[in-house]
C-alpha positions in Angstrom: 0.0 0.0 0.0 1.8 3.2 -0.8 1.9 6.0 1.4 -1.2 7.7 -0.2 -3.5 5.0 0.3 -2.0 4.6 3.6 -2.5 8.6 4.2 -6.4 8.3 3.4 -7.0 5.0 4.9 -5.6 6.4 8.0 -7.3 10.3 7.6 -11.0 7.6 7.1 -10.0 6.1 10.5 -9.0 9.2 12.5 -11.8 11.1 11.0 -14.4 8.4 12.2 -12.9 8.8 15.4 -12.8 12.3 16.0 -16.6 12.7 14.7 -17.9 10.3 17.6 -15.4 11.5 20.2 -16.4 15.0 19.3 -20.1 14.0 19.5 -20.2 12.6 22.6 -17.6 15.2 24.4 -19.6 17.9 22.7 -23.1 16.4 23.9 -20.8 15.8 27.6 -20.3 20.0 27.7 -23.6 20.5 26.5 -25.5 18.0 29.2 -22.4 19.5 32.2 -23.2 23.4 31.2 -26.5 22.2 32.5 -25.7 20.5 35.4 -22.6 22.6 36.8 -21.9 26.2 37.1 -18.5 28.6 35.6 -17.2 27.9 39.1 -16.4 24.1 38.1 -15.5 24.9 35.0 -13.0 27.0 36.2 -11.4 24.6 38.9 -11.4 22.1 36.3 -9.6 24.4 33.6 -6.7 25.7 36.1 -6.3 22.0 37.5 -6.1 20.8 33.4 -3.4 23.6 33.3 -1.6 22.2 35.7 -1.5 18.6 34.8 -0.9 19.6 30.6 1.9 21.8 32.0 3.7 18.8 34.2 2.6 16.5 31.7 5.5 17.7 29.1 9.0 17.1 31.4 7.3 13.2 31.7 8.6 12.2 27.7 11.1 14.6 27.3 9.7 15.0 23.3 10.8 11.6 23.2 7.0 11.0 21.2 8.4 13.0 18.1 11.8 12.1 17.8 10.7 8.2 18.0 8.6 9.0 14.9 11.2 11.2 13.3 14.2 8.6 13.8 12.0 5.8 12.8 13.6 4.5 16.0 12.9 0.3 16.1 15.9 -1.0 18.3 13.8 -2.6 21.5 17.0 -1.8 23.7 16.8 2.1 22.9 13.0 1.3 23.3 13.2 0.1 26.7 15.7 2.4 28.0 13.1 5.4 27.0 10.2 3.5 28.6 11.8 3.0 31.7 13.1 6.9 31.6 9.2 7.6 30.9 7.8 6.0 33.9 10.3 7.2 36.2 9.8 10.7 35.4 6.1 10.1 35.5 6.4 9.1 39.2 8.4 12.1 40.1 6.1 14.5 38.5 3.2 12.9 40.2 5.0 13.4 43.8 5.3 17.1 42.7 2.2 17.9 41.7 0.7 16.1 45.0 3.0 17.8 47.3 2.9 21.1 45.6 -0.9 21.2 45.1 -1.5 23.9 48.1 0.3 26.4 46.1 -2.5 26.5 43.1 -4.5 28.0 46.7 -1.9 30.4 47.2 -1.9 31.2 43.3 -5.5 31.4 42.6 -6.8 32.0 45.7 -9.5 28.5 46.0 -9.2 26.3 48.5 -11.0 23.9 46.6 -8.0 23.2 44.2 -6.3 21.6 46.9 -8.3 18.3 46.6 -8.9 18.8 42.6 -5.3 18.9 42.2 -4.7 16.0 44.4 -7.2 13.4 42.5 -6.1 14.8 39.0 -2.2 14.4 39.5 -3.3 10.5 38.8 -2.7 11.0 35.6 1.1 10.3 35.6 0.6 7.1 37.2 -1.1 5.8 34.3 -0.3 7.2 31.5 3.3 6.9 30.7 2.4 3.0 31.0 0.9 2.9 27.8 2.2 6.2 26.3 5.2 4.6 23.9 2.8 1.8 22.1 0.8 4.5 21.3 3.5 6.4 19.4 4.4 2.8 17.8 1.5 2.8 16.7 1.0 5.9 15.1 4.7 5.3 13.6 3.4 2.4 11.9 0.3 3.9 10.7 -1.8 1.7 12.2 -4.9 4.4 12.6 -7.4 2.1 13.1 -6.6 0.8 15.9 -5.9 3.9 17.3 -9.1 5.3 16.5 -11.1 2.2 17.7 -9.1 2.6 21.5 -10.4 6.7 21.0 -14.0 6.1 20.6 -14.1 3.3 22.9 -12.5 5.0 26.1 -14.4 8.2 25.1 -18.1 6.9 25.2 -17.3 5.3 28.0 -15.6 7.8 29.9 -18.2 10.5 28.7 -21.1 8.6 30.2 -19.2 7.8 33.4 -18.5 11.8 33.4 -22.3 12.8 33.3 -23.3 10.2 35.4 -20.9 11.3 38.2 -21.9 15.1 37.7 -25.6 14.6 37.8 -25.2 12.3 41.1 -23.6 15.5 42.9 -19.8 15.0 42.1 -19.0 18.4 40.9 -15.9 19.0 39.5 -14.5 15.9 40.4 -17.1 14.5 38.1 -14.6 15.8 35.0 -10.7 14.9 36.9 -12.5 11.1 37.2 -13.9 10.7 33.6 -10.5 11.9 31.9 -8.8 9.9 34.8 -10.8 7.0 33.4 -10.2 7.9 30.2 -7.0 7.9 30.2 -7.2 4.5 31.7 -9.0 2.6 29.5 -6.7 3.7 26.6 -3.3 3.2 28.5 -5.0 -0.6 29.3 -6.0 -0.9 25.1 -2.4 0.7 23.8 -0.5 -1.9 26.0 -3.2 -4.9 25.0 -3.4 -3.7 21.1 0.8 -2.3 20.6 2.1 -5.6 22.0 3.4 -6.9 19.0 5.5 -3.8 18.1 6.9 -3.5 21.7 7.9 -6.1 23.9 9.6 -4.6 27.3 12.9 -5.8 28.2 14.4 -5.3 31.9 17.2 -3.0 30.4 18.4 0.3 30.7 21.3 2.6 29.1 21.3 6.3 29.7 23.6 6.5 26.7 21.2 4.6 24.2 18.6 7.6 24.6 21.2 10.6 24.4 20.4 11.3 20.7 16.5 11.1 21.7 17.2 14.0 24.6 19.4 16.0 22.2 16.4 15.7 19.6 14.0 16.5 22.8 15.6 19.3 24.0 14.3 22.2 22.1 11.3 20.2 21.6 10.6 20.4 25.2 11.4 23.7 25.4 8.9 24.2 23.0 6.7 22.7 24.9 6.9 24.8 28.0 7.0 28.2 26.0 4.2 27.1 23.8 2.8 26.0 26.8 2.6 29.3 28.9 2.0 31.2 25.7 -1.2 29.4 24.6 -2.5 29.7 28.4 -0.9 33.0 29.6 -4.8 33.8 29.1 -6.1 31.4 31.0 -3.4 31.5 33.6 -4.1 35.6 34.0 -8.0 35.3 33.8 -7.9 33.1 36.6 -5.5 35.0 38.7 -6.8 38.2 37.9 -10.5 37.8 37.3 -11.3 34.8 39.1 -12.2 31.1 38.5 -16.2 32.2 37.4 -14.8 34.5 34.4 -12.4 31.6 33.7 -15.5 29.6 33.5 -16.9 31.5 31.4 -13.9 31.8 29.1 -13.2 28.5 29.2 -16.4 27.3 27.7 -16.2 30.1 24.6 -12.9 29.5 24.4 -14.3 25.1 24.1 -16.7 26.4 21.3 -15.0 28.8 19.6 -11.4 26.3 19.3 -13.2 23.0 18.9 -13.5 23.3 15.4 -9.8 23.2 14.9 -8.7 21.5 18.4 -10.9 18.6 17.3 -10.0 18.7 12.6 -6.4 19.5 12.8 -5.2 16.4 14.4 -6.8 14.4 11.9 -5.0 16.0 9.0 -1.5 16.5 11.3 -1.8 13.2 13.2 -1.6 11.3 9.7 0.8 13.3 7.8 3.4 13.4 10.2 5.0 10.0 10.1 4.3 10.5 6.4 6.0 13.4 5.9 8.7 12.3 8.1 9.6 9.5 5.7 10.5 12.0 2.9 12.3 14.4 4.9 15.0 14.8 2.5 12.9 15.3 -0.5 12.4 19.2 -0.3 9.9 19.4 -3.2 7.7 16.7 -2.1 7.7 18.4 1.5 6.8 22.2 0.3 3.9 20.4 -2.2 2.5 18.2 0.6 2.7 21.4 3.4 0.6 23.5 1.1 -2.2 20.8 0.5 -2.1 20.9 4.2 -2.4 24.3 4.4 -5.4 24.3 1.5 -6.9 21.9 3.2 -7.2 23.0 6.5 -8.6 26.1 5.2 -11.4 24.7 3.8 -12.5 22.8 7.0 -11.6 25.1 9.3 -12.7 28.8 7.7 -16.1 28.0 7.5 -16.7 26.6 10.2 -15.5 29.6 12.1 -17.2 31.3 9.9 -20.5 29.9 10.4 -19.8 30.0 14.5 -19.2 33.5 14.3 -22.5 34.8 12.7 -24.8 32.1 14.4 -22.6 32.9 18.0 -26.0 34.7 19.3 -28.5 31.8 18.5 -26.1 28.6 19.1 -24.5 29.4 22.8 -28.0 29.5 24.5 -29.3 26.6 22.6 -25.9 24.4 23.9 -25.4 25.7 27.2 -28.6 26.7 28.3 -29.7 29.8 30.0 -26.9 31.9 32.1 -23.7 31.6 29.6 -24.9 34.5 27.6 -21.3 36.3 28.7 -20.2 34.0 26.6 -21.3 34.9 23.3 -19.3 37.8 22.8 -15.9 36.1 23.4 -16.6 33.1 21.4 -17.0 35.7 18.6 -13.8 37.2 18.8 -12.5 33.9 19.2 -13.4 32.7 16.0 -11.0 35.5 14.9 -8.0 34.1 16.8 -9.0 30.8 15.8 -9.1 30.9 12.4 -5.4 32.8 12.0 -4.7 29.9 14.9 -5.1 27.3 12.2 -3.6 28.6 9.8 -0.2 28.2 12.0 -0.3 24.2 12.3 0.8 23.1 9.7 4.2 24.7 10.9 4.4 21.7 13.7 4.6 18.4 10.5 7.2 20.8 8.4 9.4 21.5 11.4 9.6 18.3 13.1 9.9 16.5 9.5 12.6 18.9 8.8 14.3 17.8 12.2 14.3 21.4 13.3 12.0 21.6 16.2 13.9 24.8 17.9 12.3 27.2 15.2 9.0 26.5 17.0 10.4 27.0 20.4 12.4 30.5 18.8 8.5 31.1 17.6 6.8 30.6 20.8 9.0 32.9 22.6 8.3 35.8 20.4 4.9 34.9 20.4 5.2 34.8 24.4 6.5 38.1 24.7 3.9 40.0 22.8 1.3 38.0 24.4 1.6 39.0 28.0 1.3 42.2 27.8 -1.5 42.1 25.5 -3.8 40.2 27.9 -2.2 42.1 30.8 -3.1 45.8 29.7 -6.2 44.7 27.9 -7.2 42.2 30.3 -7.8 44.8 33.2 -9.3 47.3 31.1 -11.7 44.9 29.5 -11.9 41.8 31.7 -12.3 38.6 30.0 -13.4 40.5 26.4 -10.0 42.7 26.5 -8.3 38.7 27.1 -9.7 37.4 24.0 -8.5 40.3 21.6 -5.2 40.1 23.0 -5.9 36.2 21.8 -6.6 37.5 18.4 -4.1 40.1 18.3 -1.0 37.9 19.6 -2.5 34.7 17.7 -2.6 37.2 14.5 1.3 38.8 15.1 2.6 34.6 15.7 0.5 33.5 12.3 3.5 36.3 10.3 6.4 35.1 12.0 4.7 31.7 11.4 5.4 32.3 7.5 8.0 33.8 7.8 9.8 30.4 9.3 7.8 28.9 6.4 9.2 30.8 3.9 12.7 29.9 5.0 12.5 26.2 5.2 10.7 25.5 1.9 10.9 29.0 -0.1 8.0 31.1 -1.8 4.7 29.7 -0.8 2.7 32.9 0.0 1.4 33.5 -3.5 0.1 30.4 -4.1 -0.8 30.1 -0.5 -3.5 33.6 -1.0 -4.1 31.9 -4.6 -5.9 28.7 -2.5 -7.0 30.8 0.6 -9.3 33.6 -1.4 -11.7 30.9 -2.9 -13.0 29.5 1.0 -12.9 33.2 2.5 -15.5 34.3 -0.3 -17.0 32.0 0.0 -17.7 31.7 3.8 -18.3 35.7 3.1 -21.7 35.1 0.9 -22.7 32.4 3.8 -22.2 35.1 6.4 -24.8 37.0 3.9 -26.9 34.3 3.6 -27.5 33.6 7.4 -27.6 37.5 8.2 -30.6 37.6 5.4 -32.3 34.7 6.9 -31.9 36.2 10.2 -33.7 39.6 9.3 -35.8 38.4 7.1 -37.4 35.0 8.6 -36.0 34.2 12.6 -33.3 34.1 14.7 -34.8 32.4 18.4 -35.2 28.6 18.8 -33.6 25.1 17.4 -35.3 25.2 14.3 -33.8 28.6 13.0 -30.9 27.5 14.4 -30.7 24.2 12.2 -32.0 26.1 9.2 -29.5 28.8 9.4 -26.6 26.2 9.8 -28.1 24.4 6.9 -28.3 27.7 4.6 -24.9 28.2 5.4 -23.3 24.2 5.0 -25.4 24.9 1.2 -24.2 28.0 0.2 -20.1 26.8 1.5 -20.7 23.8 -0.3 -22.2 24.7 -3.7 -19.6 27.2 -4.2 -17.3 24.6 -3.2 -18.4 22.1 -5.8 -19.2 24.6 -8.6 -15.5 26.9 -8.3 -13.1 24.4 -6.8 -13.9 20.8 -6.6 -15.7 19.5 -9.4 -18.9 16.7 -8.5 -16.9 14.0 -10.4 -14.0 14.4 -8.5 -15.7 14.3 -5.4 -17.3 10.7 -6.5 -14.2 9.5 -7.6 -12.5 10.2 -4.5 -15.6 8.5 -2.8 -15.5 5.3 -4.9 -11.3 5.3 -3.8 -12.2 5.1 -0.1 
């Protein structure tokens, strides 16, 4: 099977995937909005903070630079493994000991505990963590996908069962806890064959993997604070009900692309990885990328961003009305957000991971200050167009970085990207006529306006850049 068959078998898998995941953690919001108030949400997004923070010095970027070195010798294998674990364990002791200070930081008592349950994470997830890169190494997508939907479901349905029986915010920390379980359980059962354990261990075998890691995790931490400095400063600043607030736009308004990106990235990595020293092949596969992630994403955003008024009350139910002005500038950071993605295959295929980290510190220092100024004279809406503004400033450098590892892209990058902005432009039209015209209150003007809108995108689509017949012929391939 060549690598293009292999890409789309493994784009149908991850796709499937993502839609039920998506469904049922989308549905999971939905049914929680209900159930909990911002408060929750805003314990549960500081204590995520913490744990995604601690969660990157437990592999070291040991994940990429597996996938990138193609690495398949079981002694290096087990040497990593065994570095994985052990870190895990003494980032779990941190994070239990240290939990009082997210009091001290955030001024909530009730972190203390939160903290506690969630730093359970790194006792379970480094066990299964290296099959799962084996597995994505080997393109084996389906399998993937299959552990994804299962552990989701299950974990979803745990998670609302938990909140509607009175468990609060712990009712989140134990369904991703559980989560995380059932796929760490499924990666070890299903990734046996690529990966067998042995009771050995060289610090020298993994030095190439920690030089490879370095920047990588520096990366990490940089990218890290930058793409929560607004988070971090919303809840130290404004409190944990604004953060609740911002948390869920900021769910709505970055699901689109949180949720489609990885499918794309996710496959073409290890892909792109093999031809790393083929430089055409790399700057021809980055801008289909690019092209294509436009036309899932833009619209979408798009579509969010005119239909912000009617769809937030419908999900989330009455009280979250704060919310529908910040998803709509969020749509704005979002869609320049995407746009910067694609950055993350080329570098790491390229074996030059320390121009993202170069990028995220840039992007760090114009962000603080942003959010800082405009976050106390605005509150959480100043936060969110610092978002935009910073997100915005780090999509230029962004091409800029592209522009020097592959050469001139741009004009054939604003060739590709002017066909989906007009046309998510005449569906803006479409639904704001519909709106004055006809109705704008209740599920079925919100259905018929996101119909209106999927018609318009997709007719102009099919009729100025895909033709029908290539559509069915790419059908009848699958």
């Amino acid at each position: 099977m060549s690598n293009k068959q292999k890409a789309i078998n493994g784009g149908k898998w991850v796709t499937t995937s993502t839609v039920i995941s998506t469904v049922f953690q989308f549905g999971q919001i939905a049914l929680l909005a209900r159930l909990l108030p911002p408060t929750a949400f805003g314990l549960v997004s500081i204590s995520s903070l913490i744990i995604n923070f601690f969660s990157m010095f437990s592999n070291l970027g040991f994940n990429n630079s597996i996938i990138y070195k193609q690495e398949e010798d079981k002694n290096v294998l087990s040497s990593l493994y065994f570095l994985n674990l052990f870190l895990g364990f003494i980032i779990f002791g941190i994070v239990y000991l240290t939990s009082p200070l997210a009091i001290n930081i955030f001024n909530e008592p009730k972190l203390n505990g939160i903290v506690k349950v969630a730093s359970l994470f790194f006792l379970i997830v480094y066990f299964g963590q290296i099959y799962s890169i084996l597995m994505q190494k080997e393109l084996r997508f389906k399998t993937l996908a299959v552990i994804d939907i299962v552990s989701v479901v299950i974990g979803t349905i745990i998670t609302v069962v938990l909140a509607y029986r009175g468990f609060g915010a712990y009712s989140l920390i134990y369904g991703q806890i559980i989560i995380q379980g059932m796929k760490t359980s499924m990666y070890i059962l299903y990734g046996r064959d690529l990966f067998k354990v042995k009771m050995h261990f060289r610090f020298a075998e993994v030095k190439d993997h920690l030089r490879f890691g370095v920047y990588n995790l520096g990366d990490g931490i940089v990218g890290f604070i930058q793409s929560n400095s607004d988070n971090l400063l919303i809840g130290s600043m404004l409190g944990v009900k604004l953060l609740g607030y911002y948390s869920l736009a900021s769910q709505l308004a970055v699901f689109p692309i949180t949720r489609l990106n990885p499918i794309i990235l996710q496959v073409a990595y290890p892909i792109v990885a093999k031809m790393k020293d083929n430089d055409s092949e790399i700057k021809r596969a980055y801008i289909k990328i690019l092209d294509f992630i436009s036309y899932c994403n833009i619209p979408l955003l798009a579509g969010l961003f005119i239909t912000a008024d009617i769809i937030v009350p419908l999900i989330y139910g009455a009280g979250w009305e704060p919310t529908i002005g910040l998803v709509r500038i969020m749509t704005i950071a979002s869609i320049f957000m995407c746009l910067t993605h694609p950055l993350f295959t080329l570098a790491f295929s390229k074996g030059k991971p320390n121009l993202l980290f170069y990028l995220n510190v840039l992007t760090l220092i114009v962000k603080v200050p942003l959010i800082y100024f405009l976050g106390k004279y605005a509150l959480a809406t100043g936060v969110a167009w610092a978002l935009a503004l910073a997100t915005f400033i780090n999509l230029i450098a962004n091409f800029a970085i592209v522009q020097k590892l592959i050469g001139n892209f741009f004009f054939e990058f604003l060739k590709n990207i002017s066909k989906p902005i007009i046309f998510s432009v005449v569906m803006i039209l479409a639904i704001i006529a519909y709106k004055h015209f006809i109705g704008n209150q209740g599920a079925i003007h919100a259905l018929l306006q996101v119909s209106i809108g999927a018609a318009v995108f997709i007719g102009f689509t099919l009729a100025y850049k895909i033709p029908f017949s290539e559509v069915k012929n790419f059908k009848n391939s699958l």
